[in-house]
N, CA, C and O atoms as CSV, one atom per row, in Angstrom:
chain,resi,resn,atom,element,x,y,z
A,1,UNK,N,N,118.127,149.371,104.307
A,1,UNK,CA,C,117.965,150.564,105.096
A,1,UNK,C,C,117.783,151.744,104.149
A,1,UNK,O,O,118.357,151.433,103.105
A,2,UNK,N,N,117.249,152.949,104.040
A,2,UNK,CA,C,116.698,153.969,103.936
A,2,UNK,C,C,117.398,154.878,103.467
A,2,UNK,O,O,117.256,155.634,102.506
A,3,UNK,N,N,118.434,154.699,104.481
A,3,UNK,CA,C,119.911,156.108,104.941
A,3,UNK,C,C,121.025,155.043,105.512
A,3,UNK,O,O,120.697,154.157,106.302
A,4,UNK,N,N,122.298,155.200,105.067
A,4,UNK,CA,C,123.426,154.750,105.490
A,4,UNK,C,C,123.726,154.976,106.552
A,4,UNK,O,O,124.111,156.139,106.667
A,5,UNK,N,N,123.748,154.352,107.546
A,5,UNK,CA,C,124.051,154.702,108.665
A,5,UNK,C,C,125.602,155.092,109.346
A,5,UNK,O,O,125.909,155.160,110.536
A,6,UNK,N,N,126.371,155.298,108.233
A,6,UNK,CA,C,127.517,156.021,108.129
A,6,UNK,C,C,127.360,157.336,108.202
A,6,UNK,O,O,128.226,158.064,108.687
A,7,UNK,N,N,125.955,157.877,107.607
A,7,UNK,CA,C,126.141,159.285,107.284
A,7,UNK,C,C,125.358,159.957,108.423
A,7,UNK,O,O,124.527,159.357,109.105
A,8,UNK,N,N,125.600,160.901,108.534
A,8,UNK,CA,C,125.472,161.520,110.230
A,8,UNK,C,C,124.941,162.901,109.744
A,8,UNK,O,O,125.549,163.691,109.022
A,9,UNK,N,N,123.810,163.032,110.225
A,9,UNK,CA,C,122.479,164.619,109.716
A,9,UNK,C,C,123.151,165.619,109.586
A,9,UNK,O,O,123.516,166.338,108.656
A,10,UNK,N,N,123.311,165.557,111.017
A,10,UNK,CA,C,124.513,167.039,111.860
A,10,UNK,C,C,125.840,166.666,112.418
A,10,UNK,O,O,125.944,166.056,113.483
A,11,UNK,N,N,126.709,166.982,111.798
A,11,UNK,CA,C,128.172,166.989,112.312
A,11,UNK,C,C,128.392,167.561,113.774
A,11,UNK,O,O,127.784,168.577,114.110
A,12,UNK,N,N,129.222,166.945,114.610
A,12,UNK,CA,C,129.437,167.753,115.967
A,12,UNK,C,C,130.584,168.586,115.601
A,12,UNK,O,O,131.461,168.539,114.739
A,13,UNK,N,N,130.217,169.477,116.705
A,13,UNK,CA,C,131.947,170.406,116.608
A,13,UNK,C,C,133.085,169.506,116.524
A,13,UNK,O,O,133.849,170.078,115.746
A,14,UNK,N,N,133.612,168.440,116.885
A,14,UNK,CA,C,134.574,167.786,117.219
A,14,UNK,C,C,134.532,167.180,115.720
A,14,UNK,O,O,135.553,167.441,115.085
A,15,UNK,N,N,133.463,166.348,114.956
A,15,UNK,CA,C,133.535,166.593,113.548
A,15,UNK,C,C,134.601,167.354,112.267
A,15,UNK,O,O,135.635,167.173,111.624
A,16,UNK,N,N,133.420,168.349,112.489
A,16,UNK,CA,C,134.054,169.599,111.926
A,16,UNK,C,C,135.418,170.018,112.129
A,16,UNK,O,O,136.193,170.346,111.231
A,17,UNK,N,N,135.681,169.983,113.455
A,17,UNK,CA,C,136.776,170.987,113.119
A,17,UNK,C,C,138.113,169.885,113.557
A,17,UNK,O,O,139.181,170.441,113.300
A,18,UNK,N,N,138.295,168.585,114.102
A,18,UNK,CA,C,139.184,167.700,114.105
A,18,UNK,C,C,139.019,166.246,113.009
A,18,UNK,O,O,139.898,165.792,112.276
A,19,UNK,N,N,137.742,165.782,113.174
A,19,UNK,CA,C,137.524,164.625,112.783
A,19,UNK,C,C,137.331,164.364,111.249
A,19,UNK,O,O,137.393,163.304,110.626
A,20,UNK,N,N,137.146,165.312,110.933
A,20,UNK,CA,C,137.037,165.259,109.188
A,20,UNK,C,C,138.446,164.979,108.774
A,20,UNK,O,O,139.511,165.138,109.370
A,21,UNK,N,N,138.042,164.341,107.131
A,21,UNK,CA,C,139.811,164.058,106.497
A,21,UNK,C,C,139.523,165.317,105.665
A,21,UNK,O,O,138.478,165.571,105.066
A,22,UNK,N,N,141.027,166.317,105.761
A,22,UNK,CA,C,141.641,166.872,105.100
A,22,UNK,C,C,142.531,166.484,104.354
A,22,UNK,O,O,142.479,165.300,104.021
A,23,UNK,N,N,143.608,167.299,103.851
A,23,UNK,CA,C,144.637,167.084,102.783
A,23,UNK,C,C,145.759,166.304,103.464
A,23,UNK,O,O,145.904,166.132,104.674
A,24,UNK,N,N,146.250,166.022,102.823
A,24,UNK,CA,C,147.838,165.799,103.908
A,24,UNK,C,C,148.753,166.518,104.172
A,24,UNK,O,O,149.472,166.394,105.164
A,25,UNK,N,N,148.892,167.747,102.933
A,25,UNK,CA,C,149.491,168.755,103.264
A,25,UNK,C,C,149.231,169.574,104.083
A,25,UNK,O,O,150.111,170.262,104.602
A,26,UNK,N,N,148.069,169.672,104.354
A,26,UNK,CA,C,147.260,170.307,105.521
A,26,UNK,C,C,148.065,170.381,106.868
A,26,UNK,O,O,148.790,171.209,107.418
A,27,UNK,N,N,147.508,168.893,107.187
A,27,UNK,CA,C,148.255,168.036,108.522
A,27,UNK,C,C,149.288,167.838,109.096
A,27,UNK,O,O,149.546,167.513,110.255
A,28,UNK,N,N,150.255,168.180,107.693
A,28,UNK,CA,C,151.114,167.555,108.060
A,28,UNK,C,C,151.946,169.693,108.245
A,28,UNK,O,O,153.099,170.087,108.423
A,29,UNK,N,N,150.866,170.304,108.107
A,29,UNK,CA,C,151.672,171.914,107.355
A,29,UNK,C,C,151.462,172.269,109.486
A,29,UNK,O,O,152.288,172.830,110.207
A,30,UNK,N,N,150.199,171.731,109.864
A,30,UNK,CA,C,149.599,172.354,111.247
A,30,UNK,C,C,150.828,171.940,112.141
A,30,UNK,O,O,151.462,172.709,112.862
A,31,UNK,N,N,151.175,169.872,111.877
A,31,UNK,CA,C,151.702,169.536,112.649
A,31,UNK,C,C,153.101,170.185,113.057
A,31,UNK,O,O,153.585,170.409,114.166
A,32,UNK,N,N,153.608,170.422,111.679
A,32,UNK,CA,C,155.435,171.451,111.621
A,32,UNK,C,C,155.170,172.345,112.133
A,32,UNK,O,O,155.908,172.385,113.118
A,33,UNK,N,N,154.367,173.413,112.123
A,33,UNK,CA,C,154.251,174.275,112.560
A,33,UNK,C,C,154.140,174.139,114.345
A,33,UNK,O,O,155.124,174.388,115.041
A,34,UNK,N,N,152.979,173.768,114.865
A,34,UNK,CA,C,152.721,173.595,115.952
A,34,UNK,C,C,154.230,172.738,116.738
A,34,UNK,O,O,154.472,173.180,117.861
A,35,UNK,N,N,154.990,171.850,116.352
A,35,UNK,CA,C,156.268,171.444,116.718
A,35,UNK,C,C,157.006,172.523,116.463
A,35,UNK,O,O,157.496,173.105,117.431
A,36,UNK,N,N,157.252,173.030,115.115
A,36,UNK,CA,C,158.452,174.474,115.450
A,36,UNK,C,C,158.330,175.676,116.198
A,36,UNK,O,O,159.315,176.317,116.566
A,37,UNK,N,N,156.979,176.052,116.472
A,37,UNK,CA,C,156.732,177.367,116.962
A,37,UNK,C,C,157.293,177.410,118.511
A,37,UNK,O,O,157.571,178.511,118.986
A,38,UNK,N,N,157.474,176.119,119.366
A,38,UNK,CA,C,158.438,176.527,121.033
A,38,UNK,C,C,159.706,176.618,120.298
A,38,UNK,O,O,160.522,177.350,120.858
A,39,UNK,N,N,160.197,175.949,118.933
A,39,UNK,CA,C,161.350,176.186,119.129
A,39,UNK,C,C,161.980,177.336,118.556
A,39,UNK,O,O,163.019,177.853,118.967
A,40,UNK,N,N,161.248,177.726,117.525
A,40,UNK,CA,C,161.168,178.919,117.339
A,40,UNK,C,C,161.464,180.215,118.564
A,40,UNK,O,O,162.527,180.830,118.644
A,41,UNK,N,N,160.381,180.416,119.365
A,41,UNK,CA,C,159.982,181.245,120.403
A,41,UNK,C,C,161.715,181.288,121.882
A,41,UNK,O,O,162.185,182.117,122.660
A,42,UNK,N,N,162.064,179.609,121.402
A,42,UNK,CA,C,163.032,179.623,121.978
A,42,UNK,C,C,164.374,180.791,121.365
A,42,UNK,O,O,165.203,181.578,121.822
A,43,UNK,N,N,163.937,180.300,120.167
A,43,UNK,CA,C,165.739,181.140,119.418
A,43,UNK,C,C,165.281,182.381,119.394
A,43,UNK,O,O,165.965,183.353,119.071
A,44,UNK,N,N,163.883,182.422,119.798
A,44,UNK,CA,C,163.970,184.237,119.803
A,44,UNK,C,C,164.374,184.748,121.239
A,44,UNK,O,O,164.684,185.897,121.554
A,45,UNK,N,N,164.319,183.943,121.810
A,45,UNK,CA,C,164.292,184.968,123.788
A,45,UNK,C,C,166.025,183.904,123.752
A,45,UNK,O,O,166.481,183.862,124.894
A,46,UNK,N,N,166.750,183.290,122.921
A,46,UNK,CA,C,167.984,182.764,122.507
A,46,UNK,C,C,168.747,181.752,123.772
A,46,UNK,O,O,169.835,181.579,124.320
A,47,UNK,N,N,167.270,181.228,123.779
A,47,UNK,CA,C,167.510,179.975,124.514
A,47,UNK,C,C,167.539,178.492,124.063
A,47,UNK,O,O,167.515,177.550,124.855
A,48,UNK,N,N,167.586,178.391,122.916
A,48,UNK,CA,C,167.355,177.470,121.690
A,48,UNK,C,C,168.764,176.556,122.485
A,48,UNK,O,O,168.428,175.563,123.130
A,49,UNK,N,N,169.905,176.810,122.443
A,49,UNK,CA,C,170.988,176.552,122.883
A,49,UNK,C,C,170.996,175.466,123.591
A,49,UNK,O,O,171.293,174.311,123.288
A,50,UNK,N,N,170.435,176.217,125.140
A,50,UNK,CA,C,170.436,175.452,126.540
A,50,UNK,C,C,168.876,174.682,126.245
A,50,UNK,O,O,168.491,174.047,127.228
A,51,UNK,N,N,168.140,174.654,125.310
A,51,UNK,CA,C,166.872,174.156,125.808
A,51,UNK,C,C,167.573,172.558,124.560
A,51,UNK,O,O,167.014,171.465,124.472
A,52,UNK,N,N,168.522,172.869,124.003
A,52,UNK,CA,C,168.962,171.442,122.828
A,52,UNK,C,C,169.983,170.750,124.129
A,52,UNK,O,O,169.790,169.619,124.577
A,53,UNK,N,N,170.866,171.498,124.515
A,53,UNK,CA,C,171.761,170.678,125.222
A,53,UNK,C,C,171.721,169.798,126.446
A,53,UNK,O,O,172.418,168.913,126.942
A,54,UNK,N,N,170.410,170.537,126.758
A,54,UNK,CA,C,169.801,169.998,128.221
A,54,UNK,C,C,168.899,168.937,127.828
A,54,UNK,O,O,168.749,167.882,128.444
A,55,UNK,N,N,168.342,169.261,126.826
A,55,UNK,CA,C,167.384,168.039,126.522
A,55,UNK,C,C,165.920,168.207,127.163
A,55,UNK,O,O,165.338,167.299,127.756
A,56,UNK,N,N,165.521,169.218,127.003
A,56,UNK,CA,C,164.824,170.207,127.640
A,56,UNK,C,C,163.577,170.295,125.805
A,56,UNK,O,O,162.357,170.437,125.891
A,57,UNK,N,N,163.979,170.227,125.060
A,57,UNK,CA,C,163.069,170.276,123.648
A,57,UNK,C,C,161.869,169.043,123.386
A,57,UNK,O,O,160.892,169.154,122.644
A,58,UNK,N,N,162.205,167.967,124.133
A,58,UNK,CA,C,161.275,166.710,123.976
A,58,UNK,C,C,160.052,167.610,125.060
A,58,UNK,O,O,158.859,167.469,124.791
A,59,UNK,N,N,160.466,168.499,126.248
A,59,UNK,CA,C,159.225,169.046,126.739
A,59,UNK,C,C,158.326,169.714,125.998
A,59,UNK,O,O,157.110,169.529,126.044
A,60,UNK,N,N,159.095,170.766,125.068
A,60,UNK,CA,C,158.332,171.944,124.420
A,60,UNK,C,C,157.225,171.324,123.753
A,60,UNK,O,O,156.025,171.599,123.759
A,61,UNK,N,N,158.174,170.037,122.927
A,61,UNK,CA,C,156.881,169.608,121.782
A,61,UNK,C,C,156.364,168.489,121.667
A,61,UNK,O,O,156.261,167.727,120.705
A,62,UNK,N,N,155.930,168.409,123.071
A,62,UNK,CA,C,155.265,167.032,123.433
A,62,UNK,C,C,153.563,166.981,122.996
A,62,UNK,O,O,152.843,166.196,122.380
A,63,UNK,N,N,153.367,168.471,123.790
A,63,UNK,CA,C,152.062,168.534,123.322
A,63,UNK,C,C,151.817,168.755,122.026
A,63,UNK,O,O,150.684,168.418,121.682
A,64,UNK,N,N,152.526,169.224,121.160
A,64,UNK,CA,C,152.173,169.385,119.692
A,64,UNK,C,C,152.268,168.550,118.876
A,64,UNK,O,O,151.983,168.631,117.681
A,65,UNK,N,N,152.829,167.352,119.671
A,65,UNK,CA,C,153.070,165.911,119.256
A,65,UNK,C,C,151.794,165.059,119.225
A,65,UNK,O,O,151.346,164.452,118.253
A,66,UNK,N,N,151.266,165.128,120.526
A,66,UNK,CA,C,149.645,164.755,120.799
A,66,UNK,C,C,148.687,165.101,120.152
A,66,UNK,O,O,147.721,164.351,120.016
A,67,UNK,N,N,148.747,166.421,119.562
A,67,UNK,CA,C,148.158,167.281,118.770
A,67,UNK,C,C,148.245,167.051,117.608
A,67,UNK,O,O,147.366,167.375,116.809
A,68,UNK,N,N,149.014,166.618,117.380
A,68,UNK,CA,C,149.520,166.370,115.109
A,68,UNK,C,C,148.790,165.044,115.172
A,68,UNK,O,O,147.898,164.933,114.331
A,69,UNK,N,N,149.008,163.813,116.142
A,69,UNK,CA,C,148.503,162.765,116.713
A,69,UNK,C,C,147.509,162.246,116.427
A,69,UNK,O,O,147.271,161.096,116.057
A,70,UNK,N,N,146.526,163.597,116.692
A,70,UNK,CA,C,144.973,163.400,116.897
A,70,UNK,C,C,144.500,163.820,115.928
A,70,UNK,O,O,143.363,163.403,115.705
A,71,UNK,N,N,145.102,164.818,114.896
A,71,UNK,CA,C,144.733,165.587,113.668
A,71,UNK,C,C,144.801,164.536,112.782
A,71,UNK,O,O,143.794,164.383,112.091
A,72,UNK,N,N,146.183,163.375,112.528
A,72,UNK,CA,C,145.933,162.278,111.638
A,72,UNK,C,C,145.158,161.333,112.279
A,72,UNK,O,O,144.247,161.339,111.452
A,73,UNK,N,N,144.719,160.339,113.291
A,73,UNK,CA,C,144.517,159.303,113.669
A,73,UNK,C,C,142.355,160.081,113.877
A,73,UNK,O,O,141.366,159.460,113.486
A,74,UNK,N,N,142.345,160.860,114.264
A,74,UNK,CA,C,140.639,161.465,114.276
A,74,UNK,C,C,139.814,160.933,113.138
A,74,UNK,O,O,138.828,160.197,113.185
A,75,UNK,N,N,140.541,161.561,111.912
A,75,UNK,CA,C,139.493,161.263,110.645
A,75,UNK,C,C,139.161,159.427,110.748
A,75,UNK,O,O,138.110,158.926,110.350
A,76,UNK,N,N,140.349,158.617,111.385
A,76,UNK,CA,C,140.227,157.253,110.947
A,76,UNK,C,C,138.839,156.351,112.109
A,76,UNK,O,O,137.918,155.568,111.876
A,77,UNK,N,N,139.449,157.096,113.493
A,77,UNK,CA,C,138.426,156.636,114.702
A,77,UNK,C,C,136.514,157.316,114.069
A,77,UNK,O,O,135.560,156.573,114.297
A,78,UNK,N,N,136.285,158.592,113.394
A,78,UNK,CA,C,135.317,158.768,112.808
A,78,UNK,C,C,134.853,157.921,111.986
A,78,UNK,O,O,133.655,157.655,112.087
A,79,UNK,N,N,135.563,157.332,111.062
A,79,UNK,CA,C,135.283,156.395,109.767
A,79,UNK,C,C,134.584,154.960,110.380
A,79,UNK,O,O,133.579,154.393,109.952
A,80,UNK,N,N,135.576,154.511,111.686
A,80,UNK,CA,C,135.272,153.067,112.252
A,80,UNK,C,C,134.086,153.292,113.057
A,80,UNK,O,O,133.452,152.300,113.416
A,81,UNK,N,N,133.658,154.553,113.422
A,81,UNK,CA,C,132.134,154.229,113.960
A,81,UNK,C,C,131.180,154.422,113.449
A,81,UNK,O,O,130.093,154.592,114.001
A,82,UNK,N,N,131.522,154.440,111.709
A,82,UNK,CA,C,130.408,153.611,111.446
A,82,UNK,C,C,130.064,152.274,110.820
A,82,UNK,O,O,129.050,151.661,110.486
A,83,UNK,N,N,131.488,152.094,110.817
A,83,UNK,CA,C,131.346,150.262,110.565
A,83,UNK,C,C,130.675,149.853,111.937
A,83,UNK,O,O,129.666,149.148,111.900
A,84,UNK,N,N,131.249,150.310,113.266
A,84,UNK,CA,C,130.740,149.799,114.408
A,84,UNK,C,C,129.537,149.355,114.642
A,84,UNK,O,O,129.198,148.349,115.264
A,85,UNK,N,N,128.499,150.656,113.780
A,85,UNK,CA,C,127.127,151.300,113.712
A,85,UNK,C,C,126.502,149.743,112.685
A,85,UNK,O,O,125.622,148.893,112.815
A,86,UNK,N,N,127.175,149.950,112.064
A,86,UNK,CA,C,127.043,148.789,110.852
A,86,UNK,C,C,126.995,147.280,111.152
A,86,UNK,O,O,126.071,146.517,110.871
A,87,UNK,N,N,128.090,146.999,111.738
A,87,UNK,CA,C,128.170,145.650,112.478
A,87,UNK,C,C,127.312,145.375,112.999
A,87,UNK,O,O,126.611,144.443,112.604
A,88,UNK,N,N,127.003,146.145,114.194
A,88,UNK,CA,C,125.415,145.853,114.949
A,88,UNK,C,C,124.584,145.867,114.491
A,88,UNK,O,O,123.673,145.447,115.205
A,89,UNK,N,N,124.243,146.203,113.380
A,89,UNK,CA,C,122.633,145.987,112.591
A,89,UNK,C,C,122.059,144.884,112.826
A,89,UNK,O,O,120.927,144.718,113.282
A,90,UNK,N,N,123.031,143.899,112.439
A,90,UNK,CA,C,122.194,142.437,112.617
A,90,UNK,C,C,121.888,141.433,114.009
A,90,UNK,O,O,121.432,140.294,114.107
A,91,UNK,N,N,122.479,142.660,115.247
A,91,UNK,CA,C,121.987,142.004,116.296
A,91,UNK,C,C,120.408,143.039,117.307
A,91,UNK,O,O,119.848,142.996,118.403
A,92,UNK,N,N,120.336,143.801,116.071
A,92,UNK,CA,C,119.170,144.941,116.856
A,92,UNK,C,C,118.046,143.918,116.112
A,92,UNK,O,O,118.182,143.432,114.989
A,93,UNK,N,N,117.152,143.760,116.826
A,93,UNK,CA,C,115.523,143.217,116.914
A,93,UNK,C,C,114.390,144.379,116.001
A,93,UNK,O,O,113.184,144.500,116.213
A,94,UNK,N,N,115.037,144.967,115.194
A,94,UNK,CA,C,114.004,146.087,115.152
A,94,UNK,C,C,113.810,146.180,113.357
A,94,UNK,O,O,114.373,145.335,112.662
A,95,UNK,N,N,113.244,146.921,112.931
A,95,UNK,CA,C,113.065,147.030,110.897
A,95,UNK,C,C,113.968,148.008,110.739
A,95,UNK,O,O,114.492,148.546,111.714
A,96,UNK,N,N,114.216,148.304,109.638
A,96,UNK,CA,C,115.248,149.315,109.204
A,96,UNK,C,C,114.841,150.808,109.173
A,96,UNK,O,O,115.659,151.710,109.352
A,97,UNK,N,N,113.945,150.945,109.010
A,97,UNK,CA,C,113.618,152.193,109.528
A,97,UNK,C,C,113.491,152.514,110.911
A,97,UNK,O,O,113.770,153.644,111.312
A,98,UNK,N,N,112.965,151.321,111.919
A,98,UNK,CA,C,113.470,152.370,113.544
A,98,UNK,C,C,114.985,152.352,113.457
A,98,UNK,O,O,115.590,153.388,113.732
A,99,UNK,N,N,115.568,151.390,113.140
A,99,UNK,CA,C,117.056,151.318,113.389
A,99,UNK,C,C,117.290,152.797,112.784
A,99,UNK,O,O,117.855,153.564,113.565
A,100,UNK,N,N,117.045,153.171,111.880
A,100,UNK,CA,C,117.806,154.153,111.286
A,100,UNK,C,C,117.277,155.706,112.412
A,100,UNK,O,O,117.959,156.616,112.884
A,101,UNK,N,N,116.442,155.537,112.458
A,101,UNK,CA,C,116.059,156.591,113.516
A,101,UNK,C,C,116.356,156.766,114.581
A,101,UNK,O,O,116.563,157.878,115.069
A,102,UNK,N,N,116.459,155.426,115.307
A,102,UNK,CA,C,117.211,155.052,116.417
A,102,UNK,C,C,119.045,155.881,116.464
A,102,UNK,O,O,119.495,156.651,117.313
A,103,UNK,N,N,119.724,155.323,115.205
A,103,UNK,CA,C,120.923,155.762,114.665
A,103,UNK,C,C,121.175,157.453,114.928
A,103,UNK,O,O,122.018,158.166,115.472
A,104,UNK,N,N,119.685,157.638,114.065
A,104,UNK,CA,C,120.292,159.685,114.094
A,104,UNK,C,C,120.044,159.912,115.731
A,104,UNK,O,O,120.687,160.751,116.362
A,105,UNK,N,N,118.940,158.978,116.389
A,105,UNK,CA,C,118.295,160.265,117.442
A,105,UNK,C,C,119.621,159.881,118.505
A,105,UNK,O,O,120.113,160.758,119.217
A,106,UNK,N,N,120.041,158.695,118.510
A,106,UNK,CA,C,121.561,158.010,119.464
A,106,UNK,C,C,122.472,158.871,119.147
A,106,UNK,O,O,123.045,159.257,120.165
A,107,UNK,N,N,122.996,159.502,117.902
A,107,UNK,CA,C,123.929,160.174,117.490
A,107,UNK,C,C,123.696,161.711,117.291
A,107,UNK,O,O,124.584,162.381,116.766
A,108,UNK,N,N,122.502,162.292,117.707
A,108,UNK,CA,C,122.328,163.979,118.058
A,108,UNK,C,C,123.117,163.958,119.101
A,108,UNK,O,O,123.121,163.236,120.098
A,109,UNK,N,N,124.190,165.355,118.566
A,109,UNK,CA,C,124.634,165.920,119.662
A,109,UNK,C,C,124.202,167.155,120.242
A,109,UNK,O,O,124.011,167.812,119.219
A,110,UNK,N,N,123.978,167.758,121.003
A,110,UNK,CA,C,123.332,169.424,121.202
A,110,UNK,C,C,124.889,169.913,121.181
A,110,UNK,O,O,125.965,169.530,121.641
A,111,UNK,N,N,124.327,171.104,120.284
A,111,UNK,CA,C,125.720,171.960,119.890
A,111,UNK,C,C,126.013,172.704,120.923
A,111,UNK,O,O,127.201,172.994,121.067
A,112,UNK,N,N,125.142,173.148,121.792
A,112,UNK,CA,C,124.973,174.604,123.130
A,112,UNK,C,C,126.137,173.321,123.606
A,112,UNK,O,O,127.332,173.556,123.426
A,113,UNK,N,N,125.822,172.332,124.053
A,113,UNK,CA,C,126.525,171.392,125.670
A,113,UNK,C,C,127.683,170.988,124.910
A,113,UNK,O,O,128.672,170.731,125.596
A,114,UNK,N,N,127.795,170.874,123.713
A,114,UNK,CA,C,128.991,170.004,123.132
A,114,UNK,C,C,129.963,171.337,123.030
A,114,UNK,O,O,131.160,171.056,123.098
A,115,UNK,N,N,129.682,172.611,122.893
A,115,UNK,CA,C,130.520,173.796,123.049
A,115,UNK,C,C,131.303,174.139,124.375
A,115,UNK,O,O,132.438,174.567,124.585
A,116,UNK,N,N,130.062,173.721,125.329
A,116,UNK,CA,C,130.473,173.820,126.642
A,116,UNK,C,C,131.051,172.947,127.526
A,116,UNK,O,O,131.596,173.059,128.624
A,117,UNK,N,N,130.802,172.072,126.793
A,117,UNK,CA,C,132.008,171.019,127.090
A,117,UNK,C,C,133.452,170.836,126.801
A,117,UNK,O,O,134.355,170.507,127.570
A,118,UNK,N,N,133.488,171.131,125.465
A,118,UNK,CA,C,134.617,171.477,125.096
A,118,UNK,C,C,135.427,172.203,125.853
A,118,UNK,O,O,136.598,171.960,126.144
A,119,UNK,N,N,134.672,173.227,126.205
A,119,UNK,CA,C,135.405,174.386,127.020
A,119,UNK,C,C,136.185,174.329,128.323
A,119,UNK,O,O,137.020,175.128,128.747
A,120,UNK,N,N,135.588,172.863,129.028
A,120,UNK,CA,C,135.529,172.342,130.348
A,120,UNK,C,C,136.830,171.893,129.597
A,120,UNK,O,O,137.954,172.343,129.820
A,121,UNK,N,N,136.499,170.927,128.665
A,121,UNK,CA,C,137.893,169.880,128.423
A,121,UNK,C,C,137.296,168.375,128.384
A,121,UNK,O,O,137.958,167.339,128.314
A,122,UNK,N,N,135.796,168.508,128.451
A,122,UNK,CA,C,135.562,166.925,128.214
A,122,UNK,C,C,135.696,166.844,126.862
A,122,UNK,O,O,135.611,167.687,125.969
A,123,UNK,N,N,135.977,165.381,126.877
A,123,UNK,CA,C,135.896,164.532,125.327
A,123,UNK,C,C,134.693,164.965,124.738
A,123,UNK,O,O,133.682,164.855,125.431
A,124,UNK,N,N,134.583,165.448,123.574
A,124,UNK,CA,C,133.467,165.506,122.393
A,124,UNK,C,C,132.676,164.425,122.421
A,124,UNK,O,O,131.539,164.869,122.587
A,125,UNK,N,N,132.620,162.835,122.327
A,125,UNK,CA,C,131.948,161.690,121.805
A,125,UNK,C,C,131.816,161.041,123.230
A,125,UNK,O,O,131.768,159.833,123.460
A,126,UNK,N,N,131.752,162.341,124.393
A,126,UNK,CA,C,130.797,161.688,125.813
A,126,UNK,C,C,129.670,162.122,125.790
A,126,UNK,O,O,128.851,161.833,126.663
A,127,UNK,N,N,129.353,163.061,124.578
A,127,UNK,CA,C,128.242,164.395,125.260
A,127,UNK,C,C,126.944,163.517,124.610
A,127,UNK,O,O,126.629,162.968,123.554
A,128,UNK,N,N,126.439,163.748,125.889
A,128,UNK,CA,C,125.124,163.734,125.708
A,128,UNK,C,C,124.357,162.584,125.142
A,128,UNK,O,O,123.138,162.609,124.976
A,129,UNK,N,N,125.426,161.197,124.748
A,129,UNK,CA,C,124.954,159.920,124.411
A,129,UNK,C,C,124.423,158.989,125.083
A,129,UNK,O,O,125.119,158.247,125.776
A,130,UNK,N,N,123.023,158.857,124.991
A,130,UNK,CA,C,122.434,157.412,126.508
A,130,UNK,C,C,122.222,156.704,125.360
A,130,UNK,O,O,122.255,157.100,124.195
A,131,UNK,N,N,121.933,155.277,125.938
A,131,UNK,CA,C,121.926,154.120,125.306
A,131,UNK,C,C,120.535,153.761,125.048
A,131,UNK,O,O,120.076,153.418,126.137
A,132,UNK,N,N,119.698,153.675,124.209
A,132,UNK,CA,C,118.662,153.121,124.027
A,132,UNK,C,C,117.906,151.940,123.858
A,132,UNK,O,O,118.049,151.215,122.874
A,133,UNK,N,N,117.438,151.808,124.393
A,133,UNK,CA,C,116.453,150.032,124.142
A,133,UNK,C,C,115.840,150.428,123.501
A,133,UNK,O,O,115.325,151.541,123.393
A,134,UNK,N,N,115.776,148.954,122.596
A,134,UNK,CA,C,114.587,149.373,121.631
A,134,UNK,C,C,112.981,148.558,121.630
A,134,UNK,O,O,112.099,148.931,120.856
């Protein structure tokens, strides 16, 4: 093949700004943070107290839990699609150059709809992908 079909022209937003590997200090600096800041916010309005004794704290930082979650486990689900991409090579009927073209034009995302999607709350890696015959 031509071009690795690992490597991707244009990055999507979801790319960029989740799916890439960063540092670990990074990840791991967003995830503390994003977990301390309800509890934080708690000891300031000095409800820290009743929100430990009640058991009321597994709420605050559930979502920031999901969130640290997706910040480590993203870069790895990015990496495996393109072994995925890879694997299938040898059951597509086609030369290595449509395949590879096939690859980028399957994997354009439009940045306008993938913004505006986001915004909605759909998943990033629904937008705008149809399946092609070749």
């Amino acid at each position: 093949m031509t071009q690795d079909s690992g490597e991707k022209p244009a990055a999507s937003i979801w790319f960029r700004l989740i799916g890439r590997r960063r540092p670990l200090w990074i990840t791991l600096g967003i995830g503390i943070l994003l977990i301390l800041a309800p509890l934080v916010a708690a000891y300031l309005d000095g409800l820290l107290d009743d929100l430990l004794s009640q058991g009321h704290w597994r709420l605050m930082i559930g979502p920031a839990v999901v969130i640290a979650y997706i910040l480590i486990v993203a870069p790895f689900v990015e990496q495996a699609e393109a072994g995925v991409v890879d694997a299938f090579r040898p059951l597509v009927l086609i030369d290595d150059d449509s395949f590879d073209r096939l690859v980028v034009e399957a994997s354009r995302v439009n940045p306008i709809g993938e913004g505006g999607r986001l915004r909605l709350g759909c998943r990033p890696w629904c937008l705008d992908r149809t399946v092609v015959a070749p």
